[in-house]
C-alpha positions as CSV (number, residue, x, y, z in Angstrom):
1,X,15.4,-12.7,-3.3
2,X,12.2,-11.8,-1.4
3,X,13.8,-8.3,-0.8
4,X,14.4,-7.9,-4.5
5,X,11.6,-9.0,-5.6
6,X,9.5,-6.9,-3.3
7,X,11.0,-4.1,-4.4
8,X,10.3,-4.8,-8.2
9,X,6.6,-5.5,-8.0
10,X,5.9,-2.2,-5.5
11,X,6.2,0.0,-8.7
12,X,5.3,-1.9,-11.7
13,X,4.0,-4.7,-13.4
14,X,2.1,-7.7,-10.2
15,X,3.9,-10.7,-9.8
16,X,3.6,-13.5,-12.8
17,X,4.3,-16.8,-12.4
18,X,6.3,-16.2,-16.0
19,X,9.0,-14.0,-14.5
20,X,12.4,-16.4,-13.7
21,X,12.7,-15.2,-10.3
22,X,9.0,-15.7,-9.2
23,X,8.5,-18.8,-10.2
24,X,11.4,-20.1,-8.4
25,X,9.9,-19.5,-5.3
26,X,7.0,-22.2,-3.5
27,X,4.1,-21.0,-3.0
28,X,4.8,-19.6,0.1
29,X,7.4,-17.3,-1.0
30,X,5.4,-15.9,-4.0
31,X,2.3,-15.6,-1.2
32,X,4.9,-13.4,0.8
33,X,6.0,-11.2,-2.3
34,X,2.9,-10.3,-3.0
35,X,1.3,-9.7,0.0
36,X,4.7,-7.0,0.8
37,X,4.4,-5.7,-2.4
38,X,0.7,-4.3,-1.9
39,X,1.5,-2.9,1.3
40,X,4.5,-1.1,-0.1
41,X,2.6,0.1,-3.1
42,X,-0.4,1.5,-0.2
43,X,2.9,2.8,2.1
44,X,4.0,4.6,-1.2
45,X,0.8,5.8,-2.0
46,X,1.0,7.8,1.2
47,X,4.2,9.9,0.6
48,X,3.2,10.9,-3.0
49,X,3.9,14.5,-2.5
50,X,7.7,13.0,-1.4
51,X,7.5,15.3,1.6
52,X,7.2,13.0,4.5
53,X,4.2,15.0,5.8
54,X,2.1,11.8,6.9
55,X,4.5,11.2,9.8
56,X,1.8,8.4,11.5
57,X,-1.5,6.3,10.7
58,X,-3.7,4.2,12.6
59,X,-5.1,1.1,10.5
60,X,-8.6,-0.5,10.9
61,X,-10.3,-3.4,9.2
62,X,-13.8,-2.6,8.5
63,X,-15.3,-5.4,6.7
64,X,-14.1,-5.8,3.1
65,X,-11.9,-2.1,3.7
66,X,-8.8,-1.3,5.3
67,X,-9.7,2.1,6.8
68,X,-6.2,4.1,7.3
69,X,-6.6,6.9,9.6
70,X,-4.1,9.9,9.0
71,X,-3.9,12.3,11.6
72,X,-2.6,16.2,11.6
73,X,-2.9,16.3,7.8
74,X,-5.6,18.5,6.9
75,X,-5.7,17.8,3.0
76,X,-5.5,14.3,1.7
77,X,-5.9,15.0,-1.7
78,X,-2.9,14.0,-3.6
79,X,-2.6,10.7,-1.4
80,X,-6.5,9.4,-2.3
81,X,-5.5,9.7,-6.3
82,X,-2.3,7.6,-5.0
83,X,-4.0,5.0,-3.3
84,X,-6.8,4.9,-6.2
85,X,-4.1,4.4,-8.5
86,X,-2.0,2.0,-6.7
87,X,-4.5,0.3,-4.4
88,X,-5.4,-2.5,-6.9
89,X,-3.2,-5.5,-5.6
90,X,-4.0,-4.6,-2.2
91,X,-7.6,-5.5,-2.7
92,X,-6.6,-8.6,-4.8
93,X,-4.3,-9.6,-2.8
94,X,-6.2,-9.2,0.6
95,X,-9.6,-8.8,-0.6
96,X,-10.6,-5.4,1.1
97,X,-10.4,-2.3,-0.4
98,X,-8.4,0.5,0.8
99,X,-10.0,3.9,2.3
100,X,-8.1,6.7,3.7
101,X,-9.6,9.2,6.4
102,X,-8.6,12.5,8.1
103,X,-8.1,12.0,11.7
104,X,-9.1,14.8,14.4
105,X,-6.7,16.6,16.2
106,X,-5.6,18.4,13.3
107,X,-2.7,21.4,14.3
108,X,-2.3,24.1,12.5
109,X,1.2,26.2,13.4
């Protein structure tokens, strides 16, 4: 059910204690949907071109921001509008916004 309901909530609507299948969790289940869901919907937000060209990150906290290092990608446009759009139960979830940063070491072929 976790699994499932993961899944659901990565693309849609956040979880409400009104839907059947969430609110037949405890608290601690609902806690762990939630906090998967926003890191799927971030994960997601990274492959937005479906291409699989972000192949690694590196993850920092800063403060109140999650600072997520992509290396050997030199534009990052198309993930930034996917992490503005999708970023939003992240930083209710965790309380720390979400920032996304071109690592050096960038190859070109």
């Amino acid at each position: 059910m976790l699994v499932a309901l993961t899944a659901r909530y990565h693309r849609r609507s956040s979880p409400k204690i009104v839907h059947q299948e969430y609110a037949a969790l405890d608290s601690e289940g609902r806690l762990a949907v939630a906090k998967m869901a926003a890191i799927l919907r971030v994960a997601d937000s990274l492959d937005r071109s479906h291409s699989q060209r972000i192949s690694s990150i590196e993850c920092r906290d800063e403060k109140d921001r999650l600072v997520i290092s992509i290396p050997n990608v030199e534009d990052l446009t198309l993930e930034q509008l996917g992490i503005q759009n999708k970023c939003s139960m992240f930083e209710e979830v965790y309380g720390m916004s979400v920032t996304l940063e071109k690592k050096g070491n960038i190859q070109t072929p």
